[in-house]
C-alpha positions as CSV (number, residue, x, y, z in Angstrom):
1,X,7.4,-36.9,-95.2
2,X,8.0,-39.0,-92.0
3,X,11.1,-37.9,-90.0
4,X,13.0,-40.5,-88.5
5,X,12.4,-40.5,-84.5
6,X,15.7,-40.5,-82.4
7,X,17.3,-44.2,-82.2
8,X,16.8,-43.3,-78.2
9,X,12.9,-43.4,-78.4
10,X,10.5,-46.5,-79.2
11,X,8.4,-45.8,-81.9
12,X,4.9,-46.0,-80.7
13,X,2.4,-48.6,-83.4
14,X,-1.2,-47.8,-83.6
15,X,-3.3,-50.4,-84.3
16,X,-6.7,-50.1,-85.7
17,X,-9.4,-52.5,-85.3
18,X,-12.6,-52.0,-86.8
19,X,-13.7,-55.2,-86.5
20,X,-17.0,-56.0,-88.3
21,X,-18.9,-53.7,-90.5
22,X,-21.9,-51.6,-88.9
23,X,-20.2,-53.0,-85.3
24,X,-20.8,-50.4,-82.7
25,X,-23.0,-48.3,-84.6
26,X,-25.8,-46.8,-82.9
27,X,-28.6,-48.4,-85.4
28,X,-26.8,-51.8,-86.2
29,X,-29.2,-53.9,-84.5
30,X,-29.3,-57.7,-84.8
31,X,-32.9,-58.1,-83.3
32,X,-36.0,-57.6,-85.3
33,X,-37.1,-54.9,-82.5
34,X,-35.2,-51.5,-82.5
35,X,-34.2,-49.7,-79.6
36,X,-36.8,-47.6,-78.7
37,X,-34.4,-44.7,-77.7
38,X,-33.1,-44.5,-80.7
39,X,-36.5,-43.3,-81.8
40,X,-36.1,-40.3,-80.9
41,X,-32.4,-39.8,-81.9
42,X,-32.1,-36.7,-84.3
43,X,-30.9,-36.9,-88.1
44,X,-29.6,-33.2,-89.5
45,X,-31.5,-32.6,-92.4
46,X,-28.3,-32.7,-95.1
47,X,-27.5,-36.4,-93.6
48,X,-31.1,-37.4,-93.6
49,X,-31.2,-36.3,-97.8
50,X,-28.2,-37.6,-98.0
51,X,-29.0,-40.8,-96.8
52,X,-32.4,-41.1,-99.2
53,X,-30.4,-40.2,-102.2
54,X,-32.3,-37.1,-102.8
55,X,-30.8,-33.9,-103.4
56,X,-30.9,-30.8,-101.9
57,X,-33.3,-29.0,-103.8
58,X,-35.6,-32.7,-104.0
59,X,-35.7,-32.5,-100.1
60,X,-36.4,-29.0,-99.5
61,X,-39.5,-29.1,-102.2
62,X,-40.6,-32.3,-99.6
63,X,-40.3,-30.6,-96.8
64,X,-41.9,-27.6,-97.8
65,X,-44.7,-29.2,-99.7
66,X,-45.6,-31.1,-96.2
67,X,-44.8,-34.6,-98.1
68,X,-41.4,-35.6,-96.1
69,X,-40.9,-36.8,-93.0
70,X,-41.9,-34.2,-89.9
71,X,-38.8,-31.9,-88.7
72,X,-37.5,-31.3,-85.5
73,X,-36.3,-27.2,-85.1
74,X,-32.8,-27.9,-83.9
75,X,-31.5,-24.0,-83.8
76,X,-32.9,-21.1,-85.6
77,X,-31.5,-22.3,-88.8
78,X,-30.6,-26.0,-87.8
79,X,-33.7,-28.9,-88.8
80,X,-33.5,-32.6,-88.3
81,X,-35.4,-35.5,-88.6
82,X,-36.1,-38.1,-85.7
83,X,-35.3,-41.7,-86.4
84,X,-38.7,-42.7,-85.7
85,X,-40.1,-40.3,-88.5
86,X,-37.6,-40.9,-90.5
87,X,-38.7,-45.2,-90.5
88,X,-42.8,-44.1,-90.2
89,X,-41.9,-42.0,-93.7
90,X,-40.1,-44.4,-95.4
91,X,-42.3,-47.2,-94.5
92,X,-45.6,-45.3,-96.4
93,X,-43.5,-44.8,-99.6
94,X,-42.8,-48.4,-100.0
95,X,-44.5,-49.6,-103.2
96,X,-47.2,-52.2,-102.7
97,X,-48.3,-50.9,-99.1
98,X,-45.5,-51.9,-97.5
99,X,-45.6,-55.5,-97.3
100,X,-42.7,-57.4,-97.6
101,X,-42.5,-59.4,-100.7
102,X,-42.0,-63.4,-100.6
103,X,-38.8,-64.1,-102.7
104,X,-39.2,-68.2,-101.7
């Protein structure tokens, strides 16, 4: 519950503006060409999963079996997954060797 501030001080207003969505996020890009330094920015591995749909367990057996994207050691316990092989991986599991269909 709010308390009421003294009638002697103005209450302060916060405003939020979050403008678009995706605006001022690292990977929302309008041009075809990514930034290249975001190549090499590091995804932890529970956001990477996460991010693919794919549980857990699913990502671990990928990761251990060699057939998911290459990991990055982070700390003794800690893995991630570079942006760069995170796009190269998802790029070879596209269905129809990863041509883009023509919808027109």
């Amino acid at each position: 519950m709010l308390r009421d501030a003294p009638k002697s001080q103005p209450r302060l207003a916060v405003r939020l503006n979050f403008g678009e969505p995706n605006e001022g996020l690292p990977m929302a890009s309008t041009t075809s060409r990514p930034d290249l330094r975001d190549d090499y920015r590091v995804i932890r591995w529970k956001d990477w999963y996460k991010s693919k749909g794919l549980s857990k367990w699913a990502a671990n057996r990928l990761r251990k079996s060699g057939k998911g994207p290459r990991v990055v050691q982070l700390t003794e316990h800690a893995v991630g997954v570079t942006v760069k092989d995170d796009r190269e991986w998802t790029e070879a599991r596209i269905r129809g060797g990863g041509e883009a269909c023509d919808t027109a």
